[in-house]
C-alpha positions in Angstrom: -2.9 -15.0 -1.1 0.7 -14.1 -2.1 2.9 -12.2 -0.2 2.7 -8.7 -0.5 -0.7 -8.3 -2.5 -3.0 -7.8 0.6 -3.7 -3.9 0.5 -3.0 -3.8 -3.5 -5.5 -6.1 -4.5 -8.1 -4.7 -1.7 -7.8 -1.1 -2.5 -7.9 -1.1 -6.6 -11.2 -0.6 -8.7 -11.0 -3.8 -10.2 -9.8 -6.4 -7.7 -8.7 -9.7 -8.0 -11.5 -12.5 -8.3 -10.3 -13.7 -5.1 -10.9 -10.7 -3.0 -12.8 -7.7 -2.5 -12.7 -4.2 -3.1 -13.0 -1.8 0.3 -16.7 -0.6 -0.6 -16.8 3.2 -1.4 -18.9 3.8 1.2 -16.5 2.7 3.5 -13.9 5.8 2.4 -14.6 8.4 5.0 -13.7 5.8 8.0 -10.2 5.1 6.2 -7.6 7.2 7.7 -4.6 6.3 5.8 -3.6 3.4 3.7 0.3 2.0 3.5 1.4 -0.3 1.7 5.1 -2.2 1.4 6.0 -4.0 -1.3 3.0 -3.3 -3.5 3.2 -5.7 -6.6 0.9 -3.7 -8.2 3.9 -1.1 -9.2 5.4 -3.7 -11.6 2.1 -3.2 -13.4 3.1 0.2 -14.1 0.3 1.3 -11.9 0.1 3.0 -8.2 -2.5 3.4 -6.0 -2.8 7.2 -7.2 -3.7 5.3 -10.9 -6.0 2.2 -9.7 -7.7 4.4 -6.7 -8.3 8.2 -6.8 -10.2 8.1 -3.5 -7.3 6.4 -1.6 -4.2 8.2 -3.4 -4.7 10.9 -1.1 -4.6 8.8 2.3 -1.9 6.2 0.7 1.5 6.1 2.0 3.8 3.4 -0.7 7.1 2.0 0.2 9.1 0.0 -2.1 12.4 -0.6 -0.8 15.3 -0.7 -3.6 16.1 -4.3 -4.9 12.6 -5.2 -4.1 11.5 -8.1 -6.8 7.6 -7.7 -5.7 7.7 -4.1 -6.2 10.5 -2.5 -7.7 11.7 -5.5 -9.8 14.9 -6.1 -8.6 16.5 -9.0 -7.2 16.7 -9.5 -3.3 14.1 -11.2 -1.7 15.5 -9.6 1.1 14.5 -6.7 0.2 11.7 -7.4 0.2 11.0 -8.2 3.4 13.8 -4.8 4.7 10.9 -2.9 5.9 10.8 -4.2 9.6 14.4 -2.6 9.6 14.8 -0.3 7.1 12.9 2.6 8.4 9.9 2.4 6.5 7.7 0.9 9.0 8.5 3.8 11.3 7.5 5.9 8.4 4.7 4.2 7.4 3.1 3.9 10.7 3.8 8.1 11.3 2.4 8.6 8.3 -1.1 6.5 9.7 -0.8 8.2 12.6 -0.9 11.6 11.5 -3.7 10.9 9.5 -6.0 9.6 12.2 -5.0 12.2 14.3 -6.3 14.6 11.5 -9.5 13.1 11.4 -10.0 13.2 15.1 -9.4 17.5 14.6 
C-alpha cells in the first residue's frame, strides 16, 4: 500500500479494492481516528465528506508543503510530523477521546 493511504482508504464508504472498510458495527469501539498526510484531501474530499460517522472522532493533519495531502512540493513534509508537533497533537487528541469514553 502507498505511503500515507492506510487510515484514508480504511475509513471511507467506498474503499479501495485492495482494502477494507472499518465495518459500521465496529464504530462505538473507535475512540478517535488521526490521520497525517491523508491523500484523500487532494480529492477534494475529508473524512467529514467520505465518513459522517468518523468526522466526529477524526483528528487530520496535513502539514504545509505536503505533496500527499496538501499538494505541495517537499517530500519532507511529508514525513515533518514526527517533529513538527503534530504527533503530540494527534496523539492528545486520541487520548482525550478514549478518556471520554471510559467517563
Amino acid at each position: 500500500m502507498p505511503l500515507g493511504q492506510g487510515a484514508a482508504i480504511r475509513i471511507r464508504r467506498a474503499p479501495r479494492a485492495d482494502a477494507t472498510a472499518i465495518p459500521e458495527s465496529l464504530a462505538p469501539r473507535v475512540a478517535a481516528v488521526v490521520t497525517f498526510g491523508n491523500p484523500i484531501r487532494l480529492t477534494g474530499q475529508s473524512i467529514d465528506s467520505t465518513s459522517p460517522t468518523y468526522a466526529p472522532k477524526r483528528d487530520d493533519f496535513c502539514a504545509s508543503g505536503d505533496p500527499v495531502c496538501g499538494g505541495g512540493v517537499s517530500g519532507d513534509s511529508h514525513i515533518a510530523y514526527l517533529t513538527n508537533g503534530d504527533t503530540d497533537k494527534g496523539a492528545r487528541f486520541a487520548a482525550e477521546h478514549v478518556l471520554a469514553l471510559k467517563n
